[in-house]
C-alpha positions as CSV (number, residue, x, y, z in Angstrom):
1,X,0.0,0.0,0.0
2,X,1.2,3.5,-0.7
3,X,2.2,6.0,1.8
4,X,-0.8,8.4,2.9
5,X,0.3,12.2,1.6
6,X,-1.1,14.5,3.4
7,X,-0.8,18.5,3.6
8,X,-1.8,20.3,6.9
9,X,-2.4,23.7,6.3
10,X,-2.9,26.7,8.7
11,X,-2.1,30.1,8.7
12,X,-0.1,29.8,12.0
13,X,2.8,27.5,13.3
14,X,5.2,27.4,16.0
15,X,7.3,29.9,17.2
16,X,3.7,31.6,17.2
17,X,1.8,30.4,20.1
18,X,-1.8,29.8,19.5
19,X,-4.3,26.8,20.0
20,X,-4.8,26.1,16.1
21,X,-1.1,26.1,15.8
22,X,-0.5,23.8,18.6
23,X,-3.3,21.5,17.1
24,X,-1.6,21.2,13.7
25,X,1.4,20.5,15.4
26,X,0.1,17.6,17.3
27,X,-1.6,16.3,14.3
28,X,1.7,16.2,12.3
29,X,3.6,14.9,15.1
30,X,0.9,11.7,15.6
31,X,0.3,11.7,11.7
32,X,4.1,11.3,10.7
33,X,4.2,8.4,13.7
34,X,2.1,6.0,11.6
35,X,4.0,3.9,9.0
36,X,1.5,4.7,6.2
37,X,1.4,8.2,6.5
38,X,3.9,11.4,5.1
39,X,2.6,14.6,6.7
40,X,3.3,18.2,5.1
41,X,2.2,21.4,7.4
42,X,2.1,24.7,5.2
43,X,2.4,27.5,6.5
44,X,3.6,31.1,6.1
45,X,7.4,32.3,6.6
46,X,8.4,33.0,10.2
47,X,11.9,34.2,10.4
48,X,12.1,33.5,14.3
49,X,11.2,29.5,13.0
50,X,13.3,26.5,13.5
51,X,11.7,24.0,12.0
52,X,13.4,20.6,13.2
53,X,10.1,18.0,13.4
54,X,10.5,14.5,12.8
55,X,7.9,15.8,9.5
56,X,8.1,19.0,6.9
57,X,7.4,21.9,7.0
58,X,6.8,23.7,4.1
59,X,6.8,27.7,4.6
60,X,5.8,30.1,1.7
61,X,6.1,33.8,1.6
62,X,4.3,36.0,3.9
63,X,4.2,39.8,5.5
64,X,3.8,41.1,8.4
65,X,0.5,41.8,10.2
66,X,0.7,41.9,14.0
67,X,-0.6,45.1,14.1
68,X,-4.1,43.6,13.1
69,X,-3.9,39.5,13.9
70,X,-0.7,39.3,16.0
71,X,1.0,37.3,13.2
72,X,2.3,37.5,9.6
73,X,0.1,36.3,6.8
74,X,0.9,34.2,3.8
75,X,0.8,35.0,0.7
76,X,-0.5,32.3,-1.1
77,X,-0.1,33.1,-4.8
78,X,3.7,32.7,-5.1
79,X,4.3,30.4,-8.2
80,X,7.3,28.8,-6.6
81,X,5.3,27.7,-3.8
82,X,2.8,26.5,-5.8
83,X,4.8,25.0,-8.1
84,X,7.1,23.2,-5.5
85,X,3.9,22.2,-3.5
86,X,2.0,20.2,-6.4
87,X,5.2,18.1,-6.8
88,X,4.4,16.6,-2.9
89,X,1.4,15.2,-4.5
90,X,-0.9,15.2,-1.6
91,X,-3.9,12.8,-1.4
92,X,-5.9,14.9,1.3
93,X,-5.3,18.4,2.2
94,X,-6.3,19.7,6.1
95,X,-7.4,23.3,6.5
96,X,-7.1,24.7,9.7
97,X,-7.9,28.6,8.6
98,X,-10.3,29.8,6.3
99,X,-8.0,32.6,5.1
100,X,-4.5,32.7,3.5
101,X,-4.7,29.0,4.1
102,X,-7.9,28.0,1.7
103,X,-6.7,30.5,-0.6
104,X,-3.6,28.6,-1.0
105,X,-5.8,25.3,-1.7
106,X,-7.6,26.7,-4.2
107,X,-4.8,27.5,-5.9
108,X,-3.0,24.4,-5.5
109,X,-5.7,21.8,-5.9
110,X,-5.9,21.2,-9.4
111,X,-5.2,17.8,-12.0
112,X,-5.5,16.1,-10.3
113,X,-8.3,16.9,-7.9
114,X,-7.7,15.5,-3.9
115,X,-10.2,15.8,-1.2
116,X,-10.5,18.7,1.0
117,X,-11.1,19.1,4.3
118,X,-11.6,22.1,6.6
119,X,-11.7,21.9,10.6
120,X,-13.8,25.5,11.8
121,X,-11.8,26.1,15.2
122,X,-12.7,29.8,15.5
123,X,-15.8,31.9,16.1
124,X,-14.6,34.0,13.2
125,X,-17.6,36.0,12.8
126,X,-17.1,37.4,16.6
127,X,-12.9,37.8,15.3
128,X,-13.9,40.1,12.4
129,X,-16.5,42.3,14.7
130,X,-13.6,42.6,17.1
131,X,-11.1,43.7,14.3
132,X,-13.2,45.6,11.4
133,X,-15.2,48.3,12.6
134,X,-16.3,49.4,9.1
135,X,-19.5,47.3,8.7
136,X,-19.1,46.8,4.7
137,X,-15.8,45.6,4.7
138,X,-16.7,42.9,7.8
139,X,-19.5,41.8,5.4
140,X,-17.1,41.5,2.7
141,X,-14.7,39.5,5.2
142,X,-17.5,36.9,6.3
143,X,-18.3,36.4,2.5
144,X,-14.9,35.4,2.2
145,X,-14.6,33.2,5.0
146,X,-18.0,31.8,3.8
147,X,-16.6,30.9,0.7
148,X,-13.7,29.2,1.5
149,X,-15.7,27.0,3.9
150,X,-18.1,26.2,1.4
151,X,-14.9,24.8,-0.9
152,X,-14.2,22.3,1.1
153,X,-15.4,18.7,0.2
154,X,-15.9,18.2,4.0
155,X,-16.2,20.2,7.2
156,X,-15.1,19.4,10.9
157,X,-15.6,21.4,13.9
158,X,-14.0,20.7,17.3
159,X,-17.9,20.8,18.9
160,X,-21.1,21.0,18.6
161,X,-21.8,24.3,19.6
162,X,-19.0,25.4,17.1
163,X,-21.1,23.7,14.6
164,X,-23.7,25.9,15.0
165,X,-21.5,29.2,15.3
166,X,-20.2,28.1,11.9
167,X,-24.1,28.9,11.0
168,X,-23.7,32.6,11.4
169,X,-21.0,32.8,8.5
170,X,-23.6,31.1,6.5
171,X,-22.8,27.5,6.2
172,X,-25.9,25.1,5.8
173,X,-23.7,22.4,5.1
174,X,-23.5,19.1,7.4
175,X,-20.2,18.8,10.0
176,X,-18.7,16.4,11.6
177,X,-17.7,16.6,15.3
178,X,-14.0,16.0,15.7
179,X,-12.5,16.6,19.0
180,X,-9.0,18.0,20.0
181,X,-7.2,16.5,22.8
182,X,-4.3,17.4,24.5
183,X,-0.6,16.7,24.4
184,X,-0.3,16.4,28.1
185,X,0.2,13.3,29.9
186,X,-2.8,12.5,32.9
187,X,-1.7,13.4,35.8
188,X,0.1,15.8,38.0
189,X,3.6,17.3,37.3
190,X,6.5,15.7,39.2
191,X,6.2,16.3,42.6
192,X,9.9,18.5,42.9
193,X,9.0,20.5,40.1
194,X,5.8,21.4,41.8
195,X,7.5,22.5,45.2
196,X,10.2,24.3,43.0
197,X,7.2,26.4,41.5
198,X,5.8,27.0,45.1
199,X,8.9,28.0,46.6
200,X,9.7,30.6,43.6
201,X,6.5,32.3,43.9
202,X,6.1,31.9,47.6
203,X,2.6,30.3,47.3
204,X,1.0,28.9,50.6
205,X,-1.3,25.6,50.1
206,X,-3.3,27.3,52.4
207,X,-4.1,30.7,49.7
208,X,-6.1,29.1,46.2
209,X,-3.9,29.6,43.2
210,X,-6.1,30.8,39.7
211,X,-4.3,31.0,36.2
212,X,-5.4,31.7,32.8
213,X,-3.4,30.7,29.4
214,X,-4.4,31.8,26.2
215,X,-3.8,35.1,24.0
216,X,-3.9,38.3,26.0
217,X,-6.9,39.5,23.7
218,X,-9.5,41.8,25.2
219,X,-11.8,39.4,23.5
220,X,-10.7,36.2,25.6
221,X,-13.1,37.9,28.7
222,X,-9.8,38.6,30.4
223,X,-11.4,41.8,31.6
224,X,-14.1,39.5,33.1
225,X,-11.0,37.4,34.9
226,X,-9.5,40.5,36.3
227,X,-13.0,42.4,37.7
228,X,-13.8,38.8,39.1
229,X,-10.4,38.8,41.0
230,X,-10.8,42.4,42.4
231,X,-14.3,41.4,43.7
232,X,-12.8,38.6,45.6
233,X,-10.1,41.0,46.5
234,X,-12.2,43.4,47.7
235,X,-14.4,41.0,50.1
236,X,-11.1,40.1,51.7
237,X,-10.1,36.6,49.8
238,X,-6.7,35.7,49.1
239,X,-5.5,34.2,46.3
240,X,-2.6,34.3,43.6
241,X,-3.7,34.1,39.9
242,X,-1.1,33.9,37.3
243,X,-1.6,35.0,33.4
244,X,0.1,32.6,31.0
245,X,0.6,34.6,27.5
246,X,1.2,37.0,24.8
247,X,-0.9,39.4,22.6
248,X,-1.7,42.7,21.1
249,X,-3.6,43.8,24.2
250,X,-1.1,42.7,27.1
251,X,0.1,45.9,27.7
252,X,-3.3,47.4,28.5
253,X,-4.7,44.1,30.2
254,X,-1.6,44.3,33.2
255,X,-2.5,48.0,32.9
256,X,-5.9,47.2,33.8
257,X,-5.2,44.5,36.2
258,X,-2.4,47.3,38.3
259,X,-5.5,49.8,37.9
260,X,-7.8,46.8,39.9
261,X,-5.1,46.6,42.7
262,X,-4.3,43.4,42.2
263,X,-0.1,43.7,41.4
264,X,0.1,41.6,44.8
265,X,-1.8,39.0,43.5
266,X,-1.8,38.7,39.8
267,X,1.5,37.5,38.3
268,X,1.8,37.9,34.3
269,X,4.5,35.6,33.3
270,X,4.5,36.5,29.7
271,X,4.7,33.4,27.0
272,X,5.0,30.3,28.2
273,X,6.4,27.5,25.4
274,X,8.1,25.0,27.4
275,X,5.5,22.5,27.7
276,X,6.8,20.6,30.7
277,X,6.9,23.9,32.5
278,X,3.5,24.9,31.7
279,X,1.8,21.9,33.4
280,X,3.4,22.0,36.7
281,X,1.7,25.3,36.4
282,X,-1.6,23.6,35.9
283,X,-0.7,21.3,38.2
284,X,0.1,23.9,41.1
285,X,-3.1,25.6,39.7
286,X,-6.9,24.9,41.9
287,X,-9.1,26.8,39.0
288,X,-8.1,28.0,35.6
289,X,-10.0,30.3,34.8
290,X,-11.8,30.6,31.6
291,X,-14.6,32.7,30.8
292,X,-13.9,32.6,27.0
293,X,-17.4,32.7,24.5
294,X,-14.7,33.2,21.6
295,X,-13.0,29.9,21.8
296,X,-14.6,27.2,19.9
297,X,-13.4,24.1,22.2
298,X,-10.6,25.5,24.3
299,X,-7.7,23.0,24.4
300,X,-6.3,24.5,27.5
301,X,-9.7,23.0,29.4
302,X,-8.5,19.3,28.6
303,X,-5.1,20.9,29.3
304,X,-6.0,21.7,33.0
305,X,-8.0,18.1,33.2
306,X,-5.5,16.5,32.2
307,X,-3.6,17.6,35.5
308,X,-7.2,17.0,37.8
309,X,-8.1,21.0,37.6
310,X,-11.4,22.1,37.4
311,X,-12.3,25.1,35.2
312,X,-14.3,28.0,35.4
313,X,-16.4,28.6,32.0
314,X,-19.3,30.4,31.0
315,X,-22.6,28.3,30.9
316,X,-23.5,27.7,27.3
317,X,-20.4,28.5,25.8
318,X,-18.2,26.3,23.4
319,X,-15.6,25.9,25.8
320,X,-18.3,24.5,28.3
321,X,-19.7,22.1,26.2
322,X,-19.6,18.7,28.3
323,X,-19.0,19.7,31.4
324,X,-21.6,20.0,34.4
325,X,-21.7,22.3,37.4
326,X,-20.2,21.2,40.6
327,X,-19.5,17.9,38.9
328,X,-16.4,18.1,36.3
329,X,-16.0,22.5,36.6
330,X,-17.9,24.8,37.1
331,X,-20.2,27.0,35.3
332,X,-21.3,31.2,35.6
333,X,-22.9,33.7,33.5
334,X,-20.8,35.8,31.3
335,X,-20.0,38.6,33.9
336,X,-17.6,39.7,36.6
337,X,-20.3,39.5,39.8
338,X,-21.9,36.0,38.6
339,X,-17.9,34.4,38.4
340,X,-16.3,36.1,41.3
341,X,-19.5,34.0,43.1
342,X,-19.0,30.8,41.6
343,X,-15.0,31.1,42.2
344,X,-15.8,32.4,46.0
345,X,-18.4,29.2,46.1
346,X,-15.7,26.6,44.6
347,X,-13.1,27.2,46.5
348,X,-14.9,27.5,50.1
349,X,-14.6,23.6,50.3
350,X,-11.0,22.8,49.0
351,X,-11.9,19.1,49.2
352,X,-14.6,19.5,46.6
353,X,-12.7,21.4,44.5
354,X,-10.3,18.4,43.9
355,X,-13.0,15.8,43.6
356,X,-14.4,17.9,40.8
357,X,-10.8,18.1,39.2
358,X,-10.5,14.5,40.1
359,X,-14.1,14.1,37.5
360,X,-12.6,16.7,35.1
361,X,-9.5,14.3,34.4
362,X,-11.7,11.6,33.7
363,X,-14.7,13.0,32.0
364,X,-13.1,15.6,29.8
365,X,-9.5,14.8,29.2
366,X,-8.7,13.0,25.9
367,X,-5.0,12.5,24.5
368,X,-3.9,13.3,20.9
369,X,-3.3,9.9,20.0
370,X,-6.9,9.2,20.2
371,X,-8.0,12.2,18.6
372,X,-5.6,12.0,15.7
373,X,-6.4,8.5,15.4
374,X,-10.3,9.3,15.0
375,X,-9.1,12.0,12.1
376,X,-6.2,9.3,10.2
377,X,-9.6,7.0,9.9
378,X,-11.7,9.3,8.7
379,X,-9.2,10.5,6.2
380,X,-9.1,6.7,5.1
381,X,-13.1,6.8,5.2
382,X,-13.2,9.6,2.2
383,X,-10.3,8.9,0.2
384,X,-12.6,5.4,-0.2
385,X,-15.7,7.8,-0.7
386,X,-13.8,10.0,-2.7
């Protein structure tokens, strides 16, 4: 039997820290493990890259744009690219943005014709109301990102929820459910690497530890997060919350979180890309806090299960979906007064808390072998179809 080919393209990759990026890595670092299977990610030039994966990575031109997403974006027309690309012969290409990335498709998928598929990770249409004020050029944007999911010979989203959010940038198509998982191991951090964490930012088991990861985006309800912790502040609870990130709108975020009062108890630690290091983080952590209605799935919610702690969401989000109240996290309304309560409520009996990370680790958290797996047999499932 011939080697699988197949392209994974997104328009973001390591050095860049995002969740899509970190899911197209751990799809080409599963893929490329199976005998069968060569894996190709495409993505745009990063000149702070160094790419050395046990798979390629192909990178075509791009130009700058962290002003407006925080990264560069490709450009997808360069004939080199395109003529260097058609000669990996693919036999399924993987999108993983509905922008530079489909574009580049497009271009690329021709004599022969492979199957297409497109996973929707975003809510894009609450991304371009964030970004483009001008109401006729947003409209214009959501046509395009309309179009470029409607290419695609199939369409995955990372749940069901985002399924119907990929209704408001008028898809009427059917989707397929296909989870993420989570490149952690189960289970805690080593314990030394715990204490060493606890000893350099002097925290008492006695005081509850919070943390966030993500983007510092205004979007990600991180003022939420912050008017949460001054509320608790203010009624007298200690605590030390950490902010795990980067983005556009750090500056103003720590700005903010000074303005609250909190500099004795909020720690922003910047980017975080040693993965070893993040998750004795989690693992020091008794709530990560995520009040996110932007994020589609949130990896970093199997991420904190993974290491038995409970999250904080907002009740009907995406991120939410699949876990219950008091049971495997906990769940608020979308403002400041309704999650300083539920976080004041959680962490009054600290032996509850950990049963209900206890239930998270085994209810939510699922490992990228068997997600990738569930994806390498539906690529087999089309190419048959196809």
């Amino acid at each position: 039997m011939d080697r699988l080919s197949v392209g994974l393209f997104n328009d973001s990759f390591p050095p860049h820290i995002d969740g899509v990026a970190q899911v197209v890595k751990n799809y080409a670092e599963h893929l490329c493990k199976k005998e069968s299977c060569n894996v190709t990610v495409v993505t745009p030039e990063n000149r702070d890259a160094n790419d050395c994966y046990p798979f390629d990575v192909f990178r075509y031109p791009s130009i700058p744009a962290s002003s407006l997403i925080g990264y560069r974006v490709g450009v997808p027309f360069d004939p080199e690219s395109l003529l260097r690309l058609r000669k990996k012969k693919f036999d399924i290409m993987h999108i993983h943005a509905p922008f530079a990335s489909s574009v580049l498709v497009s271009a690329l998928n021709h004599h022969p014709r492979v199957p297409t598929v497109l996973t929707y990770h975003t809510r894009f249409d609450i991304d371009l109301q964030k970004r483009i004020t001008n109401a006729p050029m947003r409209k214009v944007a959501m046509e395009f990102v309309s179009r470029n999911v409607n290419a695609a010979d199939e369409i995955w989203v990372v749940t069901e929820r985002c399924g119907k959010a990929l209704r408001d940038v008028g898809y009427e198509g059917p989707y397929r459910v296909m989870e993420n998982g989570t490149d952690f191991p189960k289970g805690l951090a080593p314990k030394e690497k715990i204490d060493d964490l606890r000893e350099q930012y002097n925290l008492r088991e006695d005081v509850p530890v919070f943390m966030f990861v993500g983007r510092l985006m205004w979007y990600k309800n991180l003022k939420i997060i912050l008017d949460s912790l001054k509320i608790l502040h203010d009624n007298g609870q200690e605590f030390r919350a950490f902010i795990i990130g980067e983005g556009y709108d750090a500056p103003a975020i720590e700005e903010y979180s000074r303005a609250c009062n909190l500099q004795d108890n909020v720690i922003f630690t910047g980017p975080i890309r040693d993965r070893e290091y993040l998750r004795v983080f989690f693992s020091v952590c008794d709530l990560f806090l995520f009040p996110s209605t932007y994020d589609t799935c949130g990896i970093v919610v199997k991420e904190a299960a993974a290491c038995n702690c409970p999250s904080l969401l907002v009740e009907g989000s995406c991120a939410a979906e699949g876990v219950l109240h008091n049971v495997s996290g906990f769940l608020a309304q979308e403002n400041a007064v309704s999650c300083a309560a539920v976080i004041a409520d959680a962490i009054r009996d600290r032996a509850q808390l950990k049963e209900v990370g206890k239930r998270a680790g085994e209810q939510l958290y699922l490992s990228w072998d068997e997600a990738v797996d569930r994806a390498y047999i539906r690529y087999q499932e089309i190419l048959q179809k196809y």
